[in-house]
C-alpha positions in Angstrom: 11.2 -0.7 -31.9 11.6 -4.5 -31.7 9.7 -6.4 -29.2 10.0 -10.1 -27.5 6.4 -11.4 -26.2 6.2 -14.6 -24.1 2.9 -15.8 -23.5 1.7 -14.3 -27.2 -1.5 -16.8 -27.7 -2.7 -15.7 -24.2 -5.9 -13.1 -23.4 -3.2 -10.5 -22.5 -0.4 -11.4 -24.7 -2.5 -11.0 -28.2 -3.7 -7.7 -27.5 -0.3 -6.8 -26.5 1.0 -8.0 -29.5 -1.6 -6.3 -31.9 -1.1 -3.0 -30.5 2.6 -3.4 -30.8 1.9 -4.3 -34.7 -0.2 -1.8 -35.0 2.4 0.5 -34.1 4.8 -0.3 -37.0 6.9 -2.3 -34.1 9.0 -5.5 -35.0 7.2 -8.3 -32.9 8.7 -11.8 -32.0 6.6 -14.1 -29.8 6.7 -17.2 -28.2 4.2 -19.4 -26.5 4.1 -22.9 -25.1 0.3 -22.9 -26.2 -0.3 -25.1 -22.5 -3.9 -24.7 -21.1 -3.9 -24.1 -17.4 
């Protein structure tokens, strides 16, 4: 499956992304790496 993360660099969103890697799953991401 392919799979479009915004917020990627984030707590939430680098987990996410791992375990969709993990997975065998085609990962794109994007992030505006901005500290709130």
């Amino acid at each position: 499956m392919k799979a479009f993360v915004t917020g990627a660099t984030g707590f939430i969103g680098s987990h996410l992304v791992d375990a969709l890697v993990a997975r065998g799953d085609a990962v794109r991401v994007i992030d505006d790496l901005f500290s709130g």
